[in-house]
PDB file of the backbone (N, CA, C, O) and the ligand in Angstrom, with CONECT records:
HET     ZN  A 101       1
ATOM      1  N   UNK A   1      53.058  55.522 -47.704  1.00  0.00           N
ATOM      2  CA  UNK A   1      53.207  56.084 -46.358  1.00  0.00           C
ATOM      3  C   UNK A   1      54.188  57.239 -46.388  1.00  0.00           C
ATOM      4  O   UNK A   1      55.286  57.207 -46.944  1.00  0.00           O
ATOM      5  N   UNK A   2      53.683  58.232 -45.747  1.00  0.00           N
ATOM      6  CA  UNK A   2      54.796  58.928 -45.854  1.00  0.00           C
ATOM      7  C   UNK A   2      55.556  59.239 -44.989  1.00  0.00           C
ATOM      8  O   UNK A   2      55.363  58.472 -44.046  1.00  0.00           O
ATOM      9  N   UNK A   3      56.840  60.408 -44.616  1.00  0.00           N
ATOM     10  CA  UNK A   3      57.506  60.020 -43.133  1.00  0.00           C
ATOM     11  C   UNK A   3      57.848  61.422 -43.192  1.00  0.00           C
ATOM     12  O   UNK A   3      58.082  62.136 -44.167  1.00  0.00           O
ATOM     13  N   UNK A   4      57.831  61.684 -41.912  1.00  0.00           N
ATOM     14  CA  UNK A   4      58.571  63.014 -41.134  1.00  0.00           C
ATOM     15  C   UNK A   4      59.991  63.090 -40.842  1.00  0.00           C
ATOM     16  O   UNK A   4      60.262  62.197 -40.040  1.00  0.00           O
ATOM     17  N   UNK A   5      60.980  63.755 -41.144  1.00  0.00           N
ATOM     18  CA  UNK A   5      62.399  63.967 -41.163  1.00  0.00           C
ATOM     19  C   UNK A   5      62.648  65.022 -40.008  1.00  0.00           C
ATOM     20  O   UNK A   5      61.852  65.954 -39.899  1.00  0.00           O
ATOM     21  N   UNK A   6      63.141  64.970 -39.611  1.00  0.00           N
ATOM     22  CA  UNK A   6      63.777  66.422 -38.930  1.00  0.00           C
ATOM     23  C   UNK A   6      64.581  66.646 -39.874  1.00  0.00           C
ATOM     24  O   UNK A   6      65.331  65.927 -40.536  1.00  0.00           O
ATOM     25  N   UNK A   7      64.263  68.080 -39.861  1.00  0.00           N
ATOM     26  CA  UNK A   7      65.242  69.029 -41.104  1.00  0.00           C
ATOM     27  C   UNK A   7      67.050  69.491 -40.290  1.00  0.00           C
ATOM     28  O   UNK A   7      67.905  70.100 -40.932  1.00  0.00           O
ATOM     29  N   UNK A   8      67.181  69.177 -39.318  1.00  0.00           N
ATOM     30  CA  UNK A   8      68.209  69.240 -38.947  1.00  0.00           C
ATOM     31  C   UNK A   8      69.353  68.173 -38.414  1.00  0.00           C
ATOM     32  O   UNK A   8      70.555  68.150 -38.681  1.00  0.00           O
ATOM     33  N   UNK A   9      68.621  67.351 -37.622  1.00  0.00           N
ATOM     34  CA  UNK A   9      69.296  65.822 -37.467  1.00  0.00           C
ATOM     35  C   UNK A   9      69.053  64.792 -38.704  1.00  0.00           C
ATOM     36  O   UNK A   9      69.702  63.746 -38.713  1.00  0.00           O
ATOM     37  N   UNK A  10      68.504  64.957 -39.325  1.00  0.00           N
ATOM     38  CA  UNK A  10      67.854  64.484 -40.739  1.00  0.00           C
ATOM     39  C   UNK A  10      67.411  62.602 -39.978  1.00  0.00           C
ATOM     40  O   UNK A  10      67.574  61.462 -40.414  1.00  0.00           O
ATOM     41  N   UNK A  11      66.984  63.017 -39.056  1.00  0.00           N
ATOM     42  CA  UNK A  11      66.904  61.742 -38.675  1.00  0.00           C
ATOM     43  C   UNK A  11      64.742  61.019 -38.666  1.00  0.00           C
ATOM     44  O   UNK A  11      63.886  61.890 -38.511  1.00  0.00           O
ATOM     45  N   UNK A  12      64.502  60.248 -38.756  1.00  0.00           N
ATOM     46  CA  UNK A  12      62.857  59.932 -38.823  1.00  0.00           C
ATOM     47  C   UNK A  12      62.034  60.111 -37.452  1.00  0.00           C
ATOM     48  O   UNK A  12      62.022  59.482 -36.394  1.00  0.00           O
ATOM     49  N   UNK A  13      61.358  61.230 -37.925  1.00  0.00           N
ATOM     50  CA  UNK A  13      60.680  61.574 -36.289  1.00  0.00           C
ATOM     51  C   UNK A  13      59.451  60.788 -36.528  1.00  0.00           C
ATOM     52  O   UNK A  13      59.511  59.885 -35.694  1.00  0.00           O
ATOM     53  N   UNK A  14      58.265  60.630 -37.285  1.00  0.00           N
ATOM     54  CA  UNK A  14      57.272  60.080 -37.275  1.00  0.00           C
ATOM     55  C   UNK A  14      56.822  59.429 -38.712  1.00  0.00           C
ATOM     56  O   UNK A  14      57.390  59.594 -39.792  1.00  0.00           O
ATOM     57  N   UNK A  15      55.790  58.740 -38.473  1.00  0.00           N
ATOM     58  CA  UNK A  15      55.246  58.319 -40.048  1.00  0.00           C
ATOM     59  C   UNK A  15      53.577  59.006 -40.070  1.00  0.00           C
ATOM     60  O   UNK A  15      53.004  59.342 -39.034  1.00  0.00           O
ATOM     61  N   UNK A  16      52.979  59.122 -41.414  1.00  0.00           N
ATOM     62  CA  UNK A  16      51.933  59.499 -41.338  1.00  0.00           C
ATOM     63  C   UNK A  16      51.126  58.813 -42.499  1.00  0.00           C
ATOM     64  O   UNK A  16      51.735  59.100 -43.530  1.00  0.00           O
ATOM     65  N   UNK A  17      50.123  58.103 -42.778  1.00  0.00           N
ATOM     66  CA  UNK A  17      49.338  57.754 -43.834  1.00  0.00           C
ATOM     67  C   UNK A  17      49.033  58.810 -44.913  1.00  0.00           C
ATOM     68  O   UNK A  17      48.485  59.892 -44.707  1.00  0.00           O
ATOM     69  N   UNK A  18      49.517  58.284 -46.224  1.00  0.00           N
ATOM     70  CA  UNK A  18      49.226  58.905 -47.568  1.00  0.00           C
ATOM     71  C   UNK A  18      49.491  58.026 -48.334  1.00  0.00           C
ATOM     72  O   UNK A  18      50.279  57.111 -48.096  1.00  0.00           O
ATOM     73  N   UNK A  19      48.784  58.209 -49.494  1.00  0.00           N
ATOM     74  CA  UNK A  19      48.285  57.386 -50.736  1.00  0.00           C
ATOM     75  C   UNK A  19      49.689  57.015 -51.600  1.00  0.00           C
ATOM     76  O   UNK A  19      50.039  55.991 -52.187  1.00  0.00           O
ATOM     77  N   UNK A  20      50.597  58.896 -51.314  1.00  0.00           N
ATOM     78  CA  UNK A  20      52.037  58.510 -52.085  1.00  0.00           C
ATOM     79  C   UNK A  20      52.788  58.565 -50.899  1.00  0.00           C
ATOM     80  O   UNK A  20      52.320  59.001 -49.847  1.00  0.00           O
ATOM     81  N   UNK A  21      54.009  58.112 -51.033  1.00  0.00           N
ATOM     82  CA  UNK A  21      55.279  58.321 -50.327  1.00  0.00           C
ATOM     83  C   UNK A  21      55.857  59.556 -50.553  1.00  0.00           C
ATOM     84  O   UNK A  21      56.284  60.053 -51.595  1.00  0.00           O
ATOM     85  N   UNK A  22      55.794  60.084 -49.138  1.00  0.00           N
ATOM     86  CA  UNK A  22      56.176  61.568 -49.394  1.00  0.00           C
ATOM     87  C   UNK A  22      57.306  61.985 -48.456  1.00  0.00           C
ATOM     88  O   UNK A  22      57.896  60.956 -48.127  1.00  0.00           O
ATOM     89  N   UNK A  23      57.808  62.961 -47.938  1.00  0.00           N
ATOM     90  CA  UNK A  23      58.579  63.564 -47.080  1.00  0.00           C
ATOM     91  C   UNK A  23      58.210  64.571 -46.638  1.00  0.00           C
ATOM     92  O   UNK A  23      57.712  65.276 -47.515  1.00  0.00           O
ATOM     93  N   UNK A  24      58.202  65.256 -45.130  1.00  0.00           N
ATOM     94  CA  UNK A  24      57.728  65.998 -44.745  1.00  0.00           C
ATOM     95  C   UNK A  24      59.128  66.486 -43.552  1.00  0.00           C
ATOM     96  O   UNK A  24      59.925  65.734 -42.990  1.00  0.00           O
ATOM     97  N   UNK A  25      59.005  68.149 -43.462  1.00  0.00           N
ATOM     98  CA  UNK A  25      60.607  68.003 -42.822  1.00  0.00           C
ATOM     99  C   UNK A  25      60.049  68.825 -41.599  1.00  0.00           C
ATOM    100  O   UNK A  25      59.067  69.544 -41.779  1.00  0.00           O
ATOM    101  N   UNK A  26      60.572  68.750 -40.515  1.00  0.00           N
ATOM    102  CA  UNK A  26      59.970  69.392 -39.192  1.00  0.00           C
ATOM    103  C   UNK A  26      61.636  69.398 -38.371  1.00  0.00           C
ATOM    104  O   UNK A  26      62.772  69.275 -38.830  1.00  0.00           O
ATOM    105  N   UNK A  27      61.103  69.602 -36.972  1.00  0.00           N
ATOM    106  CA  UNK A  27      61.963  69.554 -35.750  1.00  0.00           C
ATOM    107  C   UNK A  27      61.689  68.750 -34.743  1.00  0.00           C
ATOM    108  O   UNK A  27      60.860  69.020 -33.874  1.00  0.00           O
ATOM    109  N   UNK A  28      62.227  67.922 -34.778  1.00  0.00           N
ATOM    110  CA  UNK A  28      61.945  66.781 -33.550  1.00  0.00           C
ATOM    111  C   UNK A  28      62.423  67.329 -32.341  1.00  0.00           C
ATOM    112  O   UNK A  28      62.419  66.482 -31.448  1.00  0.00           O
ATOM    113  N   UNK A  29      62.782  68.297 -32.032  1.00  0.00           N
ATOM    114  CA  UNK A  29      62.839  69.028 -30.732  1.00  0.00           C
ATOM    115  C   UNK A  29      63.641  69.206 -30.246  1.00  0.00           C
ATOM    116  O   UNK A  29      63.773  70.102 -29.412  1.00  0.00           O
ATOM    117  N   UNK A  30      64.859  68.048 -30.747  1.00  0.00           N
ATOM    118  CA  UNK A  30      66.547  67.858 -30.359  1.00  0.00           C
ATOM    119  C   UNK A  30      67.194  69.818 -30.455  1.00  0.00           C
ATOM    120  O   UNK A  30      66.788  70.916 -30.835  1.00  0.00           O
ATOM    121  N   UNK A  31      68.374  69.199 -29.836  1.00  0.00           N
ATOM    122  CA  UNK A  31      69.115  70.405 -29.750  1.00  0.00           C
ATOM    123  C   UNK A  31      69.827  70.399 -30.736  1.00  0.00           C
ATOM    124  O   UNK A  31      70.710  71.236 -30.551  1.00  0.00           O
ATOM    125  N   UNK A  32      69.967  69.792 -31.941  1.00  0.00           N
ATOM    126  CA  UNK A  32      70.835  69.365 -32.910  1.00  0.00           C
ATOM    127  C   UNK A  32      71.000  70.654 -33.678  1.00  0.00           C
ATOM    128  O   UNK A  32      72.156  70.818 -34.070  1.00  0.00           O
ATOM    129  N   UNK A  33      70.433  71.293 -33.890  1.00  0.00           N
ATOM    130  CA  UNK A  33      70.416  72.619 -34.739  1.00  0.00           C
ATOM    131  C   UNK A  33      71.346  73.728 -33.973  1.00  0.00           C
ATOM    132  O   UNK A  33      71.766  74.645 -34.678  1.00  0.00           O
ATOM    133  N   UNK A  34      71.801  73.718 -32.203  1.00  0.00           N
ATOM    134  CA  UNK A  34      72.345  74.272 -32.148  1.00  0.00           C
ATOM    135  C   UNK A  34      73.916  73.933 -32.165  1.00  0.00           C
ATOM    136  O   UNK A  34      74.943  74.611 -32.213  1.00  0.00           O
ATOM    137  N   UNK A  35      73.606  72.523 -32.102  1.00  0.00           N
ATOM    138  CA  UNK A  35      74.808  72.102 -32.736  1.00  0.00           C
ATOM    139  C   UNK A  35      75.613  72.188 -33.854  1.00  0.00           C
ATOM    140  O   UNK A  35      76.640  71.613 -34.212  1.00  0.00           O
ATOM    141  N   UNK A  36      74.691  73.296 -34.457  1.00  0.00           N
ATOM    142  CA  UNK A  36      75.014  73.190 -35.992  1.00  0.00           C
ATOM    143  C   UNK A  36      76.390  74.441 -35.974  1.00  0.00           C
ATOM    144  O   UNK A  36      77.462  74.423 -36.579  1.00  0.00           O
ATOM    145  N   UNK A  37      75.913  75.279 -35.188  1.00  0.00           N
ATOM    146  CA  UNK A  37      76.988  76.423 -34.789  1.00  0.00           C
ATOM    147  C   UNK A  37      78.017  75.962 -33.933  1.00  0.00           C
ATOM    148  O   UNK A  37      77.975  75.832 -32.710  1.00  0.00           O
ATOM    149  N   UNK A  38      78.894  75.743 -34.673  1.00  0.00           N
ATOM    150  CA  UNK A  38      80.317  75.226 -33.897  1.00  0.00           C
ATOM    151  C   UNK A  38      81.180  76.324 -34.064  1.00  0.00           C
ATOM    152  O   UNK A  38      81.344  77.176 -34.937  1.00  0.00           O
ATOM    153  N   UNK A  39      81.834  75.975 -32.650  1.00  0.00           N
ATOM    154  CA  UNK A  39      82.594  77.092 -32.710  1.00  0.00           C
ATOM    155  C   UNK A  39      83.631  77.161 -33.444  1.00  0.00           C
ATOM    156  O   UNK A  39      84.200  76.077 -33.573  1.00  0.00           O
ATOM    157  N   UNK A  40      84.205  78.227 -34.102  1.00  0.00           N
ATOM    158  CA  UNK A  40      85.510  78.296 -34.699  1.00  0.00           C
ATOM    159  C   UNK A  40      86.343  79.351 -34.185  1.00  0.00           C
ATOM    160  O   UNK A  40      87.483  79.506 -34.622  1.00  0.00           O
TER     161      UNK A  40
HETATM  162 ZN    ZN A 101      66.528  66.652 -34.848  1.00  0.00          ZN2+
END
């Protein structure tokens, strides 16, 4: 089985059927990425 990551919250957005176990990296839609810019 394989699973969907968000590439920014690195957290499991979905699963999807496959033969191997794989990883697949997307955006679950969160605002987390603009979180990534903190201020300094
Ligand atoms: Zn996310």
């Amino acid at each position: 089985m394989g699973t969907i990551v968000c590439q920014t919250c690195n957290s499991t957005i979905d699963y999807f059927e496959d033969e191997k176990v794989s990883v697949l990296y997307a955006k679950c839609g969160c605002s987390c990425d603009q979180n990534d810019k903190t201020e300094k």
